[in-house]
C-alpha positions in Angstrom: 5.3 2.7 11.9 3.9 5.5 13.9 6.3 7.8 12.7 4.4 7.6 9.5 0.8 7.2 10.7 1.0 10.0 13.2 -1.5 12.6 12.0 -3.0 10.1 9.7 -5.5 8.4 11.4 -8.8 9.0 12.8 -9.3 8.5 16.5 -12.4 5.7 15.8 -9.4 3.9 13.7 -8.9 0.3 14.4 -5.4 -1.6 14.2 -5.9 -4.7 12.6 -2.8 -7.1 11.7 -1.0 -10.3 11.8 -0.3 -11.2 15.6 3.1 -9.5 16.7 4.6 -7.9 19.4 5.4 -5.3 17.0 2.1 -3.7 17.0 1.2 -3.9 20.6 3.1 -1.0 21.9 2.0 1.3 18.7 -1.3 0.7 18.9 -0.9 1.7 22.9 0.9 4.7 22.4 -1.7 6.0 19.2 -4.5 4.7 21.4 -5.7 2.3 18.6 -7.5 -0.7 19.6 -5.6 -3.6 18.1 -7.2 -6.4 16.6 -5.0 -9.4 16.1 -5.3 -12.3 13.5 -3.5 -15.2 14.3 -3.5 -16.2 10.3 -0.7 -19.7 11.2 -3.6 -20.7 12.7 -6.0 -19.9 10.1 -7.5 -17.3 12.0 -8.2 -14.6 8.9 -11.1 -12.6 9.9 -12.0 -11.5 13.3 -15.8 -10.5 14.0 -16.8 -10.7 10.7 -15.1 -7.4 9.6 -11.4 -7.3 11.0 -8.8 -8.7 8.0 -6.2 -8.0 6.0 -6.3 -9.7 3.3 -6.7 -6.3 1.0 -2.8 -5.6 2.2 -1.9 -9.3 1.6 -3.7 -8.7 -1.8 -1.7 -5.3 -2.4 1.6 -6.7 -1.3 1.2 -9.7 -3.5 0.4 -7.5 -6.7 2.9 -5.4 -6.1 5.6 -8.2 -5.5 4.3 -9.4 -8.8 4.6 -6.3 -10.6 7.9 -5.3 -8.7 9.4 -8.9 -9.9 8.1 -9.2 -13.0 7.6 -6.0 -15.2 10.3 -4.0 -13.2 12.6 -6.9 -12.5 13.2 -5.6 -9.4 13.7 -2.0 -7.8 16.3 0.4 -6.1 14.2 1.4 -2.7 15.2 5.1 -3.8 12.9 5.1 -6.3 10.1 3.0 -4.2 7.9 5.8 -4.3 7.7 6.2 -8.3 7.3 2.6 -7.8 3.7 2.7 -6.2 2.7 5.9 -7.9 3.1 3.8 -11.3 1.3 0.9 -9.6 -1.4 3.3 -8.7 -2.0 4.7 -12.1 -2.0 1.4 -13.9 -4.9 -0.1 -11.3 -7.0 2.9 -10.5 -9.2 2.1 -13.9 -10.9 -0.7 -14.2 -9.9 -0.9 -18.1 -6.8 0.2 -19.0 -6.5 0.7 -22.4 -2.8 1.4 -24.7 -4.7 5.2 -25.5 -5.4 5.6 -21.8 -2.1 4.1 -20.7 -0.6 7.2 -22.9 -2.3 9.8 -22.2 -1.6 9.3 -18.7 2.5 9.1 -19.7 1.8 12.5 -21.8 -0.2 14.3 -18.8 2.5 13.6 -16.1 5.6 14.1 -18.0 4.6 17.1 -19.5 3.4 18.9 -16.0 7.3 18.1 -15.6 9.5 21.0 -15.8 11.9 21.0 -18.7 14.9 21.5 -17.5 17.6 22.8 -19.7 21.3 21.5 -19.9 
């Protein structure tokens, strides 16, 4: 995990997650204050303002879409994965001509390769 946060946060970040010994000593070592939801006991938000229930949220969509549409993935091609999930939920109406267009404009930024 810090591996890939490294350089990626901002020093007033906040660790909030499930509580785990797994985050303690990354939070320590990134200097994070940690803010720990004990959500088996139906702890879900801390202060008012500490939760995760977007990630659940994300996690749960893309299981969904992963599962159902994609009937599962290699984890080589995890990344596409997301960037598809991205592009189908970043409008709030997706239409068939919209869902196209976006198709054309990334394939053909592709470089054609010739065999």
């Amino acid at each position: 995990m810090q591996k890939h946060l490294k350089g990626h946060l901002s020093s007033k970040a906040i660790l909030c997650a499930d509580v785990s010994l797994a985050h303690e000593k990354p939070a320590r070592d990134m200097e994070l204050p940690l803010k720990e939801l004990v959500t088996s006991a139906g702890q879900h938000v801390i202060e008012g303002v500490f939760h995760i229930q977007h990630v659940n949220a994300y996690h749960s969509h893309l299981k969904r879409g992963i599962y159902g549409a994609f009937h599962g993935i290699a984890t080589k091609y995890l990344k596409h994965y997301l960037g598809w999930r991205r592009l189908l939920t970043e409008a709030a109406e997706l239409t068939g001509e919209r869902l196209f267009e976006k198709i054309a404009e990334h394939w053909f930024k592709q470089q054609i390769k010739a065999t």
